[in-house]
PDB file of N, CA, C and O in Angstrom:
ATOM      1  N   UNK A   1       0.839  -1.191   0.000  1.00  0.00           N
ATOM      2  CA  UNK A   1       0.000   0.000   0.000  1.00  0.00           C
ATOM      3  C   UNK A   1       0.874   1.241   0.000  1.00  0.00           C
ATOM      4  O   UNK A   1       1.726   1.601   0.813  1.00  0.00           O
ATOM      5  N   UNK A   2       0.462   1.779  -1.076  1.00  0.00           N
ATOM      6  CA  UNK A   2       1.443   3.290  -0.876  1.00  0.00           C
ATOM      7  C   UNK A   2       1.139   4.320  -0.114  1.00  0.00           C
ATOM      8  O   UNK A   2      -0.055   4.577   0.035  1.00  0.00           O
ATOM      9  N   UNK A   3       2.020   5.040   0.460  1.00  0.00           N
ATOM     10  CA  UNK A   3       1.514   6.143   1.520  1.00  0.00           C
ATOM     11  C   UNK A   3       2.106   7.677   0.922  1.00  0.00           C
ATOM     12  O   UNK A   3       3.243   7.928   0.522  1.00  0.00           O
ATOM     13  N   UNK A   4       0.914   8.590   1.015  1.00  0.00           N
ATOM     14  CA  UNK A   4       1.601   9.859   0.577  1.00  0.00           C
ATOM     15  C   UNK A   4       1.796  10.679   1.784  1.00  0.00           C
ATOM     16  O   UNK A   4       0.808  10.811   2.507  1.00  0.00           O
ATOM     17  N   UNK A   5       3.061  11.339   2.182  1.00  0.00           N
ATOM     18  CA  UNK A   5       3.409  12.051   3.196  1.00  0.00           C
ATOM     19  C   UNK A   5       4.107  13.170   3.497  1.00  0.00           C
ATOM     20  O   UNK A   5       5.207  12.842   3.943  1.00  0.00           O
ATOM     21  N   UNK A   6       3.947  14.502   3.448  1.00  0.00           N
ATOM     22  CA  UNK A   6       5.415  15.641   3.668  1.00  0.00           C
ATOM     23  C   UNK A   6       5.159  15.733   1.765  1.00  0.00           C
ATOM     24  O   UNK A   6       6.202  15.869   1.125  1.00  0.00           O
ATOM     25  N   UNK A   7       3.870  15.662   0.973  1.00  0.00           N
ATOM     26  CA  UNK A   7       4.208  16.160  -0.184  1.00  0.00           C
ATOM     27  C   UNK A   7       5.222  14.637  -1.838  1.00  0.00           C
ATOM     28  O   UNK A   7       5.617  14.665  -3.004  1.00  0.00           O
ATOM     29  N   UNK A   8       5.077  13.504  -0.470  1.00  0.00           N
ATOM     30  CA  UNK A   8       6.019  12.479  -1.330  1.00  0.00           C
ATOM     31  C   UNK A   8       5.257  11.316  -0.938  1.00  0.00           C
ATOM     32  O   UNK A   8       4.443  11.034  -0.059  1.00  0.00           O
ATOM     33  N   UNK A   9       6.032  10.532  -2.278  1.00  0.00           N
ATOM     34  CA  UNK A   9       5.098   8.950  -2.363  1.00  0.00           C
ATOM     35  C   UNK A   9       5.817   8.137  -2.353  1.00  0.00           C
ATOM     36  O   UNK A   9       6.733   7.984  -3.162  1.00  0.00           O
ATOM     37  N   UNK A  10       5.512   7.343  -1.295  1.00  0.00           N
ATOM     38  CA  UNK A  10       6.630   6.694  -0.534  1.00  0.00           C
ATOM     39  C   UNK A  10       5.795   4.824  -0.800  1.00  0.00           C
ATOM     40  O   UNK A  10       4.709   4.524  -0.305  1.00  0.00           O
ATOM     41  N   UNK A  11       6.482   4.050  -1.494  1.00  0.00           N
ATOM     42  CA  UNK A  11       6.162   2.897  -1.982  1.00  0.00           C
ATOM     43  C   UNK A  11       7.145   1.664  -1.849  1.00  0.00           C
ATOM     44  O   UNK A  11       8.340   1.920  -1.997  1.00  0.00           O
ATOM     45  N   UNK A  12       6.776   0.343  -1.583  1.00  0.00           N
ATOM     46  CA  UNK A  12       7.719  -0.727  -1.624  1.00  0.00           C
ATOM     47  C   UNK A  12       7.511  -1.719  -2.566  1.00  0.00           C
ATOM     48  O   UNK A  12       6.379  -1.952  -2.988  1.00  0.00           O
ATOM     49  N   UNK A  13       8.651  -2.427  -3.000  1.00  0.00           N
ATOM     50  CA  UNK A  13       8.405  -3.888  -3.432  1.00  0.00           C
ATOM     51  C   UNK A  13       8.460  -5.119  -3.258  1.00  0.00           C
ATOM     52  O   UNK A  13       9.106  -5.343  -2.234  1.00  0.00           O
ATOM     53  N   UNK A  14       8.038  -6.220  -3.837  1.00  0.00           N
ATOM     54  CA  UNK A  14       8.582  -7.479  -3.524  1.00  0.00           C
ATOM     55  C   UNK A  14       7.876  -8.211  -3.422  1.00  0.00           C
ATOM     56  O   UNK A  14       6.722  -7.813  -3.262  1.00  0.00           O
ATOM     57  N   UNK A  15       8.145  -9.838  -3.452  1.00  0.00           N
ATOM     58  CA  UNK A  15       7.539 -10.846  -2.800  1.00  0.00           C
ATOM     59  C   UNK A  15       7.887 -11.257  -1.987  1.00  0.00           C
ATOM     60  O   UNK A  15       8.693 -10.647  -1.283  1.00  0.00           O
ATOM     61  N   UNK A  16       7.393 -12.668  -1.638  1.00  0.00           N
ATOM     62  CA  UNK A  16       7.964 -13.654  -0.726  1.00  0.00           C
ATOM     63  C   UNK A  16       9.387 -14.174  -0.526  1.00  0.00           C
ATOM     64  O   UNK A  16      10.203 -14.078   0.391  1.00  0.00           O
ATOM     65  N   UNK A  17       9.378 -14.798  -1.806  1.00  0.00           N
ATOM     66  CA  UNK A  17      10.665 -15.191  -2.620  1.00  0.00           C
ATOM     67  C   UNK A  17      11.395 -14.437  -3.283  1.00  0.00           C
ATOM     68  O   UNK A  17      12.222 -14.934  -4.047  1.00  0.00           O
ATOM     69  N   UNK A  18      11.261 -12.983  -3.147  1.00  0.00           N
ATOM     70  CA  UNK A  18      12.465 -11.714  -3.839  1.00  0.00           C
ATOM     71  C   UNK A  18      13.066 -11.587  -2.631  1.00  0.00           C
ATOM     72  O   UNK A  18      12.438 -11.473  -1.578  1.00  0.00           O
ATOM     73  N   UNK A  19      14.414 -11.602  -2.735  1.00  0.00           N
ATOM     74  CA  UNK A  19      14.997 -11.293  -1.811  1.00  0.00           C
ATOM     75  C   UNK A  19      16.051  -9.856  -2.256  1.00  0.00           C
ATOM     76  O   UNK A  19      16.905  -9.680  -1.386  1.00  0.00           O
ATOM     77  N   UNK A  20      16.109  -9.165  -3.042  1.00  0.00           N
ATOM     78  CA  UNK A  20      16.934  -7.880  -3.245  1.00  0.00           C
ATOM     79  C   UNK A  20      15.512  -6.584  -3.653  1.00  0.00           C
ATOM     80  O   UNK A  20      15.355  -6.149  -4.794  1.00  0.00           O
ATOM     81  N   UNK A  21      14.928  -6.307  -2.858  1.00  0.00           N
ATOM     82  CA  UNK A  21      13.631  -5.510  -2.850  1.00  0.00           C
ATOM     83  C   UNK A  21      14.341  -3.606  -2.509  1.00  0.00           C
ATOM     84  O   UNK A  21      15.401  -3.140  -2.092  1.00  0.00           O
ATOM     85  N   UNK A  22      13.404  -3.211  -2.845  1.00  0.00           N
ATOM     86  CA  UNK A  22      13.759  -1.672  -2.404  1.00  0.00           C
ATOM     87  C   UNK A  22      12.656  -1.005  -1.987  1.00  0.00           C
ATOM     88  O   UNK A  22      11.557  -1.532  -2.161  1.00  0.00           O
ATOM     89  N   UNK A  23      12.779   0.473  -1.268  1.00  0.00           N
ATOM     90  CA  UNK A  23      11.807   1.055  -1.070  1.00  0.00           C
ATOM     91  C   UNK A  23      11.972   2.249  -1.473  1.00  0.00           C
ATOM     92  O   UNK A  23      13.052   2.838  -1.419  1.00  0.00           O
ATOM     93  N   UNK A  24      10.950   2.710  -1.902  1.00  0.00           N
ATOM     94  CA  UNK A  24      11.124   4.319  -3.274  1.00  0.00           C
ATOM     95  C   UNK A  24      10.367   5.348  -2.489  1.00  0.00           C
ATOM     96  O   UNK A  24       9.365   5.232  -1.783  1.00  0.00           O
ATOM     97  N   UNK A  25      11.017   6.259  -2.760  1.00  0.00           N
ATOM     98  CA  UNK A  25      10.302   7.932  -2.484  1.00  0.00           C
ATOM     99  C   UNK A  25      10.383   8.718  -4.368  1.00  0.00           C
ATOM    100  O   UNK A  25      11.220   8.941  -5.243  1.00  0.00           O
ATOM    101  N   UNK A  26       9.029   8.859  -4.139  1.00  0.00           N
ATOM    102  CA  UNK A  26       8.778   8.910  -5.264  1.00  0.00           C
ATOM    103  C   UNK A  26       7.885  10.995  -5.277  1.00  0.00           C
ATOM    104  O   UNK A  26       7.613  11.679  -4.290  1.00  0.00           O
ATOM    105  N   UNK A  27       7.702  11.352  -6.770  1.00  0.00           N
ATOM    106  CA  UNK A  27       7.244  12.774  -6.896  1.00  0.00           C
ATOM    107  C   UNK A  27       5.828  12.289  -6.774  1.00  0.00           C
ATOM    108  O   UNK A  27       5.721  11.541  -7.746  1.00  0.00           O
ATOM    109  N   UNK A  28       5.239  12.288  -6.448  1.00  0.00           N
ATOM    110  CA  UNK A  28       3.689  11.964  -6.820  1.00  0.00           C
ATOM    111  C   UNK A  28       3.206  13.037  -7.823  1.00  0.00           C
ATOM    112  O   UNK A  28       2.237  12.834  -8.554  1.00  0.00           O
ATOM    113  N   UNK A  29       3.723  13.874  -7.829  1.00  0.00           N
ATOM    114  CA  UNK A  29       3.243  14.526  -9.633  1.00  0.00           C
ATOM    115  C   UNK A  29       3.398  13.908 -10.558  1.00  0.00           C
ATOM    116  O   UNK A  29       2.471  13.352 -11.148  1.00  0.00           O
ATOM    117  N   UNK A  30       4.784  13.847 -10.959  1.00  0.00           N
ATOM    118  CA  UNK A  30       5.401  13.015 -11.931  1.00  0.00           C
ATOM    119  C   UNK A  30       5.571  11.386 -11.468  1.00  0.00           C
ATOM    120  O   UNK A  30       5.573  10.749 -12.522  1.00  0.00           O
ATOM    121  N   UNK A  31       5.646  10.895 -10.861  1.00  0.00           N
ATOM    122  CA  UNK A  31       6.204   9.364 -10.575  1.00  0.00           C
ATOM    123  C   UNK A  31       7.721   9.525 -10.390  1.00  0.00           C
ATOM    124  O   UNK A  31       8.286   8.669  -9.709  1.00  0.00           O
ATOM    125  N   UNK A  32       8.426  10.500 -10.905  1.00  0.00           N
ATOM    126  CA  UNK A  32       9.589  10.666 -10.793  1.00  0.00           C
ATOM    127  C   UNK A  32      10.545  10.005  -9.122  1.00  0.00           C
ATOM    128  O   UNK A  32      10.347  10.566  -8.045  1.00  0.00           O
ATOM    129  N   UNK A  33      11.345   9.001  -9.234  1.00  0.00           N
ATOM    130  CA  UNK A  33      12.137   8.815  -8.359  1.00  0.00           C
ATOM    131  C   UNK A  33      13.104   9.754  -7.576  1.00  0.00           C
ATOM    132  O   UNK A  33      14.045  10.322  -8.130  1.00  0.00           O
ATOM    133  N   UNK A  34      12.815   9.880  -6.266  1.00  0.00           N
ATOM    134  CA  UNK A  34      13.238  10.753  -5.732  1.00  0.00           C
ATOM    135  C   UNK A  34      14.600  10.221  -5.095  1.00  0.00           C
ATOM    136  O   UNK A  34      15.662  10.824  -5.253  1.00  0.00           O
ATOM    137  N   UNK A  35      14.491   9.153  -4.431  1.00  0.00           N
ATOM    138  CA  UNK A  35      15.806   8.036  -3.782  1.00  0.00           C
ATOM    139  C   UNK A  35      14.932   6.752  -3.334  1.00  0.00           C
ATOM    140  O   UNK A  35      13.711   6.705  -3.185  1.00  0.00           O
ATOM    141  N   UNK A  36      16.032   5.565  -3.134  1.00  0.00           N
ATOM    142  CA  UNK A  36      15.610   4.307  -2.771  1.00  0.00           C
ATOM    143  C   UNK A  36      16.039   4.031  -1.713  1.00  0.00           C
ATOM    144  O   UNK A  36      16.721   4.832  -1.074  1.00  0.00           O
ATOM    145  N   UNK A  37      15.730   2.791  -1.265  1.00  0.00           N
ATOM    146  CA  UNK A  37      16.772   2.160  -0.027  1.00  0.00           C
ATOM    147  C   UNK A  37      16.098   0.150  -0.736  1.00  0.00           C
ATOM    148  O   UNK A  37      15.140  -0.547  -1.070  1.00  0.00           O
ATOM    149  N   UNK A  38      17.603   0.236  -0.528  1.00  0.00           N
ATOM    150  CA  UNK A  38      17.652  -1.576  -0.643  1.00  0.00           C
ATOM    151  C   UNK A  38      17.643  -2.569   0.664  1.00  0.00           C
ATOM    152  O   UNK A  38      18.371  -2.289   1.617  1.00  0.00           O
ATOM    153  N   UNK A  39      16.833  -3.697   0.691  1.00  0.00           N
ATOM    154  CA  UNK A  39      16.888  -4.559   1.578  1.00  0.00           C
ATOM    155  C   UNK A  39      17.278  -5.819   0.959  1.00  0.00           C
ATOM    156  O   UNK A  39      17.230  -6.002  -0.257  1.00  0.00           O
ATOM    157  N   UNK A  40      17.748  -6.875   1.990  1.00  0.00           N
ATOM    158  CA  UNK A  40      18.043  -7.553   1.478  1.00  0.00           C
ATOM    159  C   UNK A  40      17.245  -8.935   1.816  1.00  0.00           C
ATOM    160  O   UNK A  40      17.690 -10.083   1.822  1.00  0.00           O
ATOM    161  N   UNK A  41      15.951  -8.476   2.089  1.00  0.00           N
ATOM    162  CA  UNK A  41      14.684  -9.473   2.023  1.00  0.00           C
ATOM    163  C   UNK A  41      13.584  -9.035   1.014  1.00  0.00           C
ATOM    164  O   UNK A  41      13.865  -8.388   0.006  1.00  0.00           O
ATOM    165  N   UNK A  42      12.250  -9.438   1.349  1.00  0.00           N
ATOM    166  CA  UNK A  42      11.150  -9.061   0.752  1.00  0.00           C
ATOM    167  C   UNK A  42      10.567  -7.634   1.882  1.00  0.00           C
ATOM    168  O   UNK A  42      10.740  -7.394   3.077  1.00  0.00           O
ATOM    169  N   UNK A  43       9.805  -6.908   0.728  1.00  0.00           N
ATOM    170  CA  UNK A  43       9.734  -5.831   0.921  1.00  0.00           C
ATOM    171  C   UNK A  43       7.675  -5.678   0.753  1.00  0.00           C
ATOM    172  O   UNK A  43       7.058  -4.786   0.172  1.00  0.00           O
ATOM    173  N   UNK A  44       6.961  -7.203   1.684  1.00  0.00           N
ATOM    174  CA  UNK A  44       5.567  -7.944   1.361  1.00  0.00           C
ATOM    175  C   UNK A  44       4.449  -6.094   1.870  1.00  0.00           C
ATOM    176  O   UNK A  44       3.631  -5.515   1.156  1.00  0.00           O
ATOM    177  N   UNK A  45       4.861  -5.758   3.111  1.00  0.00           N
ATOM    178  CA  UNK A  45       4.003  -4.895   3.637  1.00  0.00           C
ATOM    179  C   UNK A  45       4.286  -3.395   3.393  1.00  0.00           C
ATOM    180  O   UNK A  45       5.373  -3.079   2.909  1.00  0.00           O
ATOM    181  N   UNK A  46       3.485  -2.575   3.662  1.00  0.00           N
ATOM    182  CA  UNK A  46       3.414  -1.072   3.081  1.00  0.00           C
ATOM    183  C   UNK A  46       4.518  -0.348   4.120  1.00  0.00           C
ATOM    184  O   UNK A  46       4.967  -0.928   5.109  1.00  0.00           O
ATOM    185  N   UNK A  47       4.825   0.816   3.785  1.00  0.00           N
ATOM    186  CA  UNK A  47       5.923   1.560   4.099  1.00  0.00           C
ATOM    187  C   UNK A  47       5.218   2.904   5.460  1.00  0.00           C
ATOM    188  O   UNK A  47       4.263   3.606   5.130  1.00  0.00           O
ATOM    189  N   UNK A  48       5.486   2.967   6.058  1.00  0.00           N
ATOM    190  CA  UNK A  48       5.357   3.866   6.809  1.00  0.00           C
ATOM    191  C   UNK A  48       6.196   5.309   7.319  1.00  0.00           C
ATOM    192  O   UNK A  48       7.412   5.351   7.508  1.00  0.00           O
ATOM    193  N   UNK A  49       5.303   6.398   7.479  1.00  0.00           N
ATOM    194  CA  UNK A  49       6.809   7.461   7.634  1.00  0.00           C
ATOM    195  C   UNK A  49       5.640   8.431   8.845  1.00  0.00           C
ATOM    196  O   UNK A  49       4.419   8.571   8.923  1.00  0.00           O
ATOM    197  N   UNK A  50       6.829   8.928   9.628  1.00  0.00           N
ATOM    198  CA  UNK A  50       6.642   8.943  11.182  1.00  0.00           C
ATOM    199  C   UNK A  50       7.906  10.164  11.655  1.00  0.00           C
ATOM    200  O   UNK A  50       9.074   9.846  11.432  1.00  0.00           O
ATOM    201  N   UNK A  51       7.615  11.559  12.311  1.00  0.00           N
ATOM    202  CA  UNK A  51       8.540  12.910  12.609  1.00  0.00           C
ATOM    203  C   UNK A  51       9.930  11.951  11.608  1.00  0.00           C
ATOM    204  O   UNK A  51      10.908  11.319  12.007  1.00  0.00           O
ATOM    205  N   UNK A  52       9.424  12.232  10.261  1.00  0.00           N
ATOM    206  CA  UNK A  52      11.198  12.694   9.280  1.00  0.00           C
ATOM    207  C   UNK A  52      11.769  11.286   8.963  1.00  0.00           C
ATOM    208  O   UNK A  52      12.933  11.152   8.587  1.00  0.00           O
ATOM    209  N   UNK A  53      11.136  10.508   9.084  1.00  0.00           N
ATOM    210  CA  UNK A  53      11.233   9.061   9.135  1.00  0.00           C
ATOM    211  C   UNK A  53      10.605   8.026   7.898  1.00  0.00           C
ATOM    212  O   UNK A  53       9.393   8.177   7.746  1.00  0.00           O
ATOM    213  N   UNK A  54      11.131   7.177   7.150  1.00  0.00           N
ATOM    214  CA  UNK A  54      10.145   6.362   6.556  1.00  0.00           C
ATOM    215  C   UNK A  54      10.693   4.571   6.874  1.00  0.00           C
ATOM    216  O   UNK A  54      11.836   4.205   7.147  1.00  0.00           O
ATOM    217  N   UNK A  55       9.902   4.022   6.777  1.00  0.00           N
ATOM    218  CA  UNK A  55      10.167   2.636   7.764  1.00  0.00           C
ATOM    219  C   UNK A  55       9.349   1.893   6.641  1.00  0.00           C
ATOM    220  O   UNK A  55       8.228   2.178   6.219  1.00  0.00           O
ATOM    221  N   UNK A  56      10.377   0.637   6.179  1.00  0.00           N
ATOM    222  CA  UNK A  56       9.953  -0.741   5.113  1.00  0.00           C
ATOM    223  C   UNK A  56      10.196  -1.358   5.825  1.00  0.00           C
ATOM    224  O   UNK A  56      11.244  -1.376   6.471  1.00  0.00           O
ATOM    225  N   UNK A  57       9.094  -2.190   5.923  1.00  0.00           N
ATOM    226  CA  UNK A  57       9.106  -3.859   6.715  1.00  0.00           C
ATOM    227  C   UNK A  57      10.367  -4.212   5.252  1.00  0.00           C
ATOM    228  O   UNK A  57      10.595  -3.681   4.165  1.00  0.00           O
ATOM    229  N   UNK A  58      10.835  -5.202   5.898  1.00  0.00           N
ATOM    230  CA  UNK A  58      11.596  -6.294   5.211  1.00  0.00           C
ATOM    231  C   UNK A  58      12.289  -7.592   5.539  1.00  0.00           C
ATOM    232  O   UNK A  58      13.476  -7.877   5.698  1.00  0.00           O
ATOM    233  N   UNK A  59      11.224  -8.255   5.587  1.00  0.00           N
ATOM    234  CA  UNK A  59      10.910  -9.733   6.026  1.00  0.00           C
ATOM    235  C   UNK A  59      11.755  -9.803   7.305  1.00  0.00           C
ATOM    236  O   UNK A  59      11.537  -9.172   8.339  1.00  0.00           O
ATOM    237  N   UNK A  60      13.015 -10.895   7.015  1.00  0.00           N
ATOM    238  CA  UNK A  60      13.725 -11.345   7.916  1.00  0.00           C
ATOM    239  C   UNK A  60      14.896 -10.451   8.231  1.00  0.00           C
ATOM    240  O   UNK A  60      15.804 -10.746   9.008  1.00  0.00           O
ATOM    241  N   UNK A  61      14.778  -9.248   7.503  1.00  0.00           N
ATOM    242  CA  UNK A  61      15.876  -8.572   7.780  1.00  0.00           C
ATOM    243  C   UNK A  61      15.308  -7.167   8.742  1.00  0.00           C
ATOM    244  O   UNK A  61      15.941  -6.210   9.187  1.00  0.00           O
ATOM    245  N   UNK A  62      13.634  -7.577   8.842  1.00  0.00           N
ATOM    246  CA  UNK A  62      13.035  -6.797   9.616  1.00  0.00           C
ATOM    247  C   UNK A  62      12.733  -5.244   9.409  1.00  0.00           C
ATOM    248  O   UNK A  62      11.892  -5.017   8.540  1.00  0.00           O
ATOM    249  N   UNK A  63      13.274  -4.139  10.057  1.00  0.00           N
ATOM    250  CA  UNK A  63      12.631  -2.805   9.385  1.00  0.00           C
ATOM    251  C   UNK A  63      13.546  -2.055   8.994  1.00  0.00           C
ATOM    252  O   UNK A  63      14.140  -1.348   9.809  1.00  0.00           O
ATOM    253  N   UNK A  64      13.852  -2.044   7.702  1.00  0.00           N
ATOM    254  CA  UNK A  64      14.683  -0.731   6.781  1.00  0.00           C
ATOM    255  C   UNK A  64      14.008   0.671   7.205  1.00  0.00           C
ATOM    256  O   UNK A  64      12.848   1.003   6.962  1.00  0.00           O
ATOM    257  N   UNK A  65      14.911   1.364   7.840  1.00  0.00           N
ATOM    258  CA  UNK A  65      14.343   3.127   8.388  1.00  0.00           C
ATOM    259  C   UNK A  65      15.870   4.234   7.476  1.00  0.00           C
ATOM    260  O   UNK A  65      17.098   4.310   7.478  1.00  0.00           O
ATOM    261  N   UNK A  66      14.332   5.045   6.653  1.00  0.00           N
ATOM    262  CA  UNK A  66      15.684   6.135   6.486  1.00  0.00           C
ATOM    263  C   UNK A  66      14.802   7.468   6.219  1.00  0.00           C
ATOM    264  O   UNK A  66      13.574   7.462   6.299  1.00  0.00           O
ATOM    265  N   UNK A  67      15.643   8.716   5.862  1.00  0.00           N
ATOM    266  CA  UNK A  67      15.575   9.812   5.934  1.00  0.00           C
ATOM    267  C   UNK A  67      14.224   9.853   4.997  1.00  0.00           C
ATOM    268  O   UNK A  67      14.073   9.118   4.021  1.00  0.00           O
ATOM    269  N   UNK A  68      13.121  10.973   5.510  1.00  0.00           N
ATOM    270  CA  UNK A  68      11.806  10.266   4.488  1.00  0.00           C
ATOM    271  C   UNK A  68      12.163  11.428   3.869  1.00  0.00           C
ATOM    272  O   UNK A  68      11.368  11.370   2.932  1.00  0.00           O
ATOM    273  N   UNK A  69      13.099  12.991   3.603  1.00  0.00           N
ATOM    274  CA  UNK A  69      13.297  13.451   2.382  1.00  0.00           C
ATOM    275  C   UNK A  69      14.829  13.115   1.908  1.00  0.00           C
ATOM    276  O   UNK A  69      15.031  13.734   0.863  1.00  0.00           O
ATOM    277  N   UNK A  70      15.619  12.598   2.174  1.00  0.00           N
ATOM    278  CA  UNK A  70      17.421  12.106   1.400  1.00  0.00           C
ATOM    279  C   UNK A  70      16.893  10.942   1.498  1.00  0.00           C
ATOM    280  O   UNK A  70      17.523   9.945   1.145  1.00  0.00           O
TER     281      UNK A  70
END
């Protein structure tokens, strides 16, 4: 599920069985890619962002957190 937040669209990927997944901050005008972050599991549940924060579940490698504008 994508979440729009602070003006940005903040989205993940993956399956079960993907294990090199990322999570995107995206323009929501354009779709334009803003920056990623790589995990090195699946990327199954939606992304969350929280004071300056954005947080990807990622499976077994648990929660990828980074800067929700860099």
């Amino acid at each position: 599920s994508p979440v729009v937040a602070g003006g940005r669209l903040f989205v993940s990927e993956g399956m079960h069985a993907d294990f090199h997944c990322r999570g995107y901050c995206l323009d929501p005008a354009t779709g334009r890619e803003l920056w990623s972050v790589e995990a090195g599991d699946h990327m199954e549940g939606g992304p969350a962002v929280h004071a300056g924060a954005a947080y990807f579940s990622a499976g077994n490698e648990g929660v990828v957190a980074a800067d929700a504008v860099t």
